[in-house]
N, C-alpha and C positions, 0 to 999 in steps of 0.2 A: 476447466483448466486442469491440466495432468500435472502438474508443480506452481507450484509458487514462483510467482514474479517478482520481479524486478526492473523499473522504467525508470524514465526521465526527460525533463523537457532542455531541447535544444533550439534557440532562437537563431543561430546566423547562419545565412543564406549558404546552397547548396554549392557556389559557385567560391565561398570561403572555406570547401573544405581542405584540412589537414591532413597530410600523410600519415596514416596511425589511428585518424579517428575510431573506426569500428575495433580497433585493438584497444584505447583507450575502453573505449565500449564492455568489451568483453573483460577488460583486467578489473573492472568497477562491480562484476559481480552480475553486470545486468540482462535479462534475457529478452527485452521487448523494447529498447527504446525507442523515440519518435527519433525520424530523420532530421537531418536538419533542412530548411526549406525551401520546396521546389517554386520557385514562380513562371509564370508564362515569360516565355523566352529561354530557359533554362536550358539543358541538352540534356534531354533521356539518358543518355547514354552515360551521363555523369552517375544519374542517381540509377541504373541499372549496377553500374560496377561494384558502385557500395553494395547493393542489396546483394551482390556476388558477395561482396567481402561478407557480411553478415553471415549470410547465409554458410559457409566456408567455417565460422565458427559453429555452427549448429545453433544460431541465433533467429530471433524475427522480430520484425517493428513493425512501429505505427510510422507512415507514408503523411508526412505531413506536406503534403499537396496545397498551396495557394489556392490552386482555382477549382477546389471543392470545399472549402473554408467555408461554413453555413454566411451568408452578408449580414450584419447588424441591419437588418430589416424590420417592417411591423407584416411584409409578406414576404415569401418565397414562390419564385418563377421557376415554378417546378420542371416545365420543359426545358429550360435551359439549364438548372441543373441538371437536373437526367444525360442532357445531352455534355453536360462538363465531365461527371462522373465517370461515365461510359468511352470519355477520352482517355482517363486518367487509368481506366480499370482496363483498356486497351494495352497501356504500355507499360501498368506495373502491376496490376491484380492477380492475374496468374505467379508471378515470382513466389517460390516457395518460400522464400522472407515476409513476405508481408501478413501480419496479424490482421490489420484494418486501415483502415484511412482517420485521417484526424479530422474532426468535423468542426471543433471551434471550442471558445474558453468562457466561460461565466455570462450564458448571457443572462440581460434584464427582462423583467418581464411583458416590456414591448416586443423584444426580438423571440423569446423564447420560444416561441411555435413555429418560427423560421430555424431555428438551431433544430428544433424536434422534428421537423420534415424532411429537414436534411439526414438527419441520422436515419428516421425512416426509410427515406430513397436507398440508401446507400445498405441498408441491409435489406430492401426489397431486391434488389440488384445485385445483388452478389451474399447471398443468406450462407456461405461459407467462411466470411470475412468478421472482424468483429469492428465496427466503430467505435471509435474513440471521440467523447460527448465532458469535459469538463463543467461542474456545475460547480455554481457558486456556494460557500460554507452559509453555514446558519448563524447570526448573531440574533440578539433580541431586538435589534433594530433594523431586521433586514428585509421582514415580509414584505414594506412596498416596495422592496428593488424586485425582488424577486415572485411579486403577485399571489404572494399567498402568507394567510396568517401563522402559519406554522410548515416546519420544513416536512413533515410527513406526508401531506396529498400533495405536494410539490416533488416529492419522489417519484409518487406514485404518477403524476402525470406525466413525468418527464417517460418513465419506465412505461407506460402505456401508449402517448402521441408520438414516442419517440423508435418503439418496438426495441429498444435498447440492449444488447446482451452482455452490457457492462454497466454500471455504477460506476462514475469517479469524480471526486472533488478535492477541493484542496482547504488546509485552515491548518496557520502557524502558530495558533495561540497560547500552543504548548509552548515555544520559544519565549516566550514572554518572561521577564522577569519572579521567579519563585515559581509557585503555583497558581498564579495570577488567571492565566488564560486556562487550566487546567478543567475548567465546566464547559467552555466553547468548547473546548476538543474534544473530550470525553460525550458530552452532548450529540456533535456530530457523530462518532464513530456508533454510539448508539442507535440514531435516527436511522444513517448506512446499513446497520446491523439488520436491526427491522426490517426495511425497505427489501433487504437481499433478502432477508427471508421471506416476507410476502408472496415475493414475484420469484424466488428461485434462480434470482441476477445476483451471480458476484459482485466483488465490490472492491475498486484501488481507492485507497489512501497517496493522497502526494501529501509527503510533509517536508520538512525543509533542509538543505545543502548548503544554503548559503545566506550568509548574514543580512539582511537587510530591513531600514525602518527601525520599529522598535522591537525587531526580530532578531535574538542574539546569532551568534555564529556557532553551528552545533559542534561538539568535540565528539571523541570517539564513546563517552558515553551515550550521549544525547542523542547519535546514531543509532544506537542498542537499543535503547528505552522505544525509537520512537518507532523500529524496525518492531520489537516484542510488543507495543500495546496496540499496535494496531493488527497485527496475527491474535493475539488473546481476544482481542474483539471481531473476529471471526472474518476480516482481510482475506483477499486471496492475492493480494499483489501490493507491493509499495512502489509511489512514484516520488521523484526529486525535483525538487525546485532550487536550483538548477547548475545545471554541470558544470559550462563552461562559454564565458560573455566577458566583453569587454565591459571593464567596471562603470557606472554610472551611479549620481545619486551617490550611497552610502555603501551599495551593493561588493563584496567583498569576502572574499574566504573561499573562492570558488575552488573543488577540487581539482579542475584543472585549468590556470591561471591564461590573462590575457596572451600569454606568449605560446601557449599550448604546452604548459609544463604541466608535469605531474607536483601536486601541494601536499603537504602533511596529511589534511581533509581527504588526498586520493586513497595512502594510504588505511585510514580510521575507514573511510568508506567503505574502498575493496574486501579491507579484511571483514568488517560485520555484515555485508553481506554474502557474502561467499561461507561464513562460518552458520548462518543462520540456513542457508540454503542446504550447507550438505547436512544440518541434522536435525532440520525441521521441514524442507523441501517438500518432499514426497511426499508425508504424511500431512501435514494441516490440510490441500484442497480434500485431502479424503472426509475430512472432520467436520461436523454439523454443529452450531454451538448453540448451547441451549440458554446459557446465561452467565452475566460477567458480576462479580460483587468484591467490592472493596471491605480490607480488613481494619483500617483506622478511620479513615474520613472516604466520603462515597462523593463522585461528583458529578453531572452530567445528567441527573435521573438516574443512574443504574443506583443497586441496592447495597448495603452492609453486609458479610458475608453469614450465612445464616446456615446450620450445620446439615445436612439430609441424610439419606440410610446410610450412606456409605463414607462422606468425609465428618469428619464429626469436628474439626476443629482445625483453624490457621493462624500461623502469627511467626514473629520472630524475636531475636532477643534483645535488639533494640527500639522494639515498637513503630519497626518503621512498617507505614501503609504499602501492601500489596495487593495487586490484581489476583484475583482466581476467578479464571471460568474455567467452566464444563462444556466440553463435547460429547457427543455423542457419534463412537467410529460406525463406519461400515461394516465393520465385525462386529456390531452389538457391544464391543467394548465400551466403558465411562472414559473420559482423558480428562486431566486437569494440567491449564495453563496456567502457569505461577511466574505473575512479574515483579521482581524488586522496582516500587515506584520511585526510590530514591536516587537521584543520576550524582549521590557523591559516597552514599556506604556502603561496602560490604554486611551481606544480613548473613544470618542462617536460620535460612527459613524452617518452620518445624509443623508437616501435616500429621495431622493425629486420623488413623482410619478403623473404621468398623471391627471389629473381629471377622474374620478371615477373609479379608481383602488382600491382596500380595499387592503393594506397591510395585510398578516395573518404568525404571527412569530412561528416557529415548539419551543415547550415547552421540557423537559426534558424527562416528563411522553408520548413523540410521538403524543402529542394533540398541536392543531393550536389556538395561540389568536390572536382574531379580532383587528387589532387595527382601532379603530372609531372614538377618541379623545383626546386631552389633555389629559396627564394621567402622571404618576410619571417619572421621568427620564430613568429609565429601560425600554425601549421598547415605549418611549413616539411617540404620533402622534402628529407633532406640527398644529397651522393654518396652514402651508405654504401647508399641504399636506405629510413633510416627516417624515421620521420615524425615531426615533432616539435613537440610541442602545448604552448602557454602552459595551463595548467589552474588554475583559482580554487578555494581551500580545499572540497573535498567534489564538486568539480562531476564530470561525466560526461560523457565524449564518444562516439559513436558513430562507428567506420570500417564501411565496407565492401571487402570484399575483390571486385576484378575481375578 
């Protein structure tokens, strides 16, 4: 991926679209979303004009196509998908909009080697295209849904039967009341971590837009935190659950409302990603990450922050727990990613670095300041050596080591 994405899922039919949609689209920040859905009987020509609009902004999506939807099967009739695909990749595959086709959502572990053949075919058949393959989150009670005792050869399967050039799954357990869900998430984004790194597959995070269950309803913090810790844990793309449906159930807060209005949520949305894109865009897919460590309480498997040659020390003045990881750039540079994990305090966080390390802080405009000295509390370099950053509920900051 040449930038950081931005996606989301859209449920109603191709034949309910909106005047405005792929503007909606683009004002939301995002650069890949799924269409909304073609079924058999539809008119081409519907979902060509979109793919024009898209495309018109310098956008591309996921083609979520009906009748190449992997079937909740225990097999897949591969000539006949072949021969569905080959329909669909007839009338929309060449569009220079389309990233990939959507191939299906969570499946079980009866169906799963029909979901994985499917994504198969579909990058056998078009190895320019990326498939879009949703898998189900990790709980501790999930291996018999999901046919395996633990969620890491269950990656690795999916990424080898499936020939996969994407990773994606969804888990809202951050939304949960406090820090409650905060080991399910952190857990997953771990396993993700790994898994990309293994196989050398990127990895979307879908985390959540809108309220529902015993899932709060995120504000423009909860947007920030959950945009930054899934970049800090080495993301190359976030997805949203979900934009915009008519409400059901409890489902509610949607950023853009049954009536097709823009909500409060659009704009907390738009602005945190669009503010996240122009000053960490570019740079994160270049970044390799080597390891995530928490500086109060560690949760998910990963580690306590622990000091090495070059950062010697992290914390802030309220003892509130932060993410730090390391990358390592394409320039041989170190990068460290630093998340405020609290979604209600302002910190100011304080790195302490080796003697002659130059701290250099990534700006809004994707330019680097030298920090050299004493200097105002924003971004300040004290004597001691460390740097010390004002940081807003959930935000992320980027250093580089020189």
């Amino acid at each position: 991926m040449a930038r950081f994405d931005f996606s989301c899922w859209t449920y109603f039919s191709i034949r309910d679209l909106y005047p405005g949609f792929a503007r909606d689209m683009r004002d939301l920040g995002f650069t890949v979303p799924l269409t909304p859905v073609f079924r058999d009987g539809d008119d081409p020509q519907a979902m060509l004009r979109l793919l024009d609009e898209f495309h018109s902004y310098g956008m591309q999506v996921y083609v979520f196509d009906d009748r190449v939807v992997s079937p909740r099967a225990a097999h897949l009739d591969e000539a006949a998908y072949r021969a569905a695909f080959a329909r669909s990749l007839s009338q929309f595959g060449s569009h220079p909009a389309v990233r990939g086709f959507y191939v299906g959502d969570e499946p079980d572990a009866p169906e799963a080697s029909t979901f994985f053949s499917a994504a198969r075919i579909q990058k056998e058949m078009a190895p320019n295209l990326t498939p879009f393959l949703n898998l189900l989150p990790w709980f501790d009670w999930i291996g018999e849904r999901i046919g395996s005792p633990a969620y890491g050869p269950y990656l690795d399967r999916a990424v080898k039967e499936g020939n996969l050039s994407l990773l994606a799954w969804d888990c809202y357990a951050q939304m949960w009341e406090g820090d409650s869900g905060y080991n399910d998430y952190f857990h997953n984004l771990k396993e993700m971590r790994d898994a990309s790194l293994r196989h050398g597959v990127p990895f979307m995070n879908t985390v959540l837009s809108s309220g529902h269950y015993e899932y709060a309803c995120p504000d423009k913090d909860a947007f920030r935190w959950q945009i930054a810790t899934s970049a800090a844990l080495g993301a190359r793309a976030v997805c949203y659950f979900y934009i915009c449906e008519t409400p059901h159930e409890n489902y509610r807060n949607f950023p853009i409302n049954a009536f097709r209005e823009r909500t409060e949520a659009f704009q907390w949305l738009s602005e945190e990603n669009r503010y996240f894109m122009r000053r960490f865009g570019e740079i994160m897919p270049t970044l390799t990450i080597e390891k995530s460590e928490f500086t109060v309480k560690a949760y998910g498997g990963l580690g306590m922050f622990k000091k090495d040659d070059t950062l010697l020390s992290a914390s802030n003045q309220k003892d509130v727990n932060m993410l730090v990881s390391t990358f390592r750039g394409e320039d041989g540079h170190t990068y460290r990613a630093v998340v405020n994990l609290d979604r209600k305090k302002n910190i100011e966080a304080h790195l302490t670095f080796a003697p002659g390390v130059t701290a250099q802080r990534r700006l809004f405009d994707g330019t680097w300041q030298t920090l050299t000295g004493p200097m105002d509390a924003v971004g300040a370099l004290s004597q001691d050596g460390g740097v010390r950053m004002w940081m807003a509920p959930g935000q992320m900051d980027l250093i580089r080591e020189a």
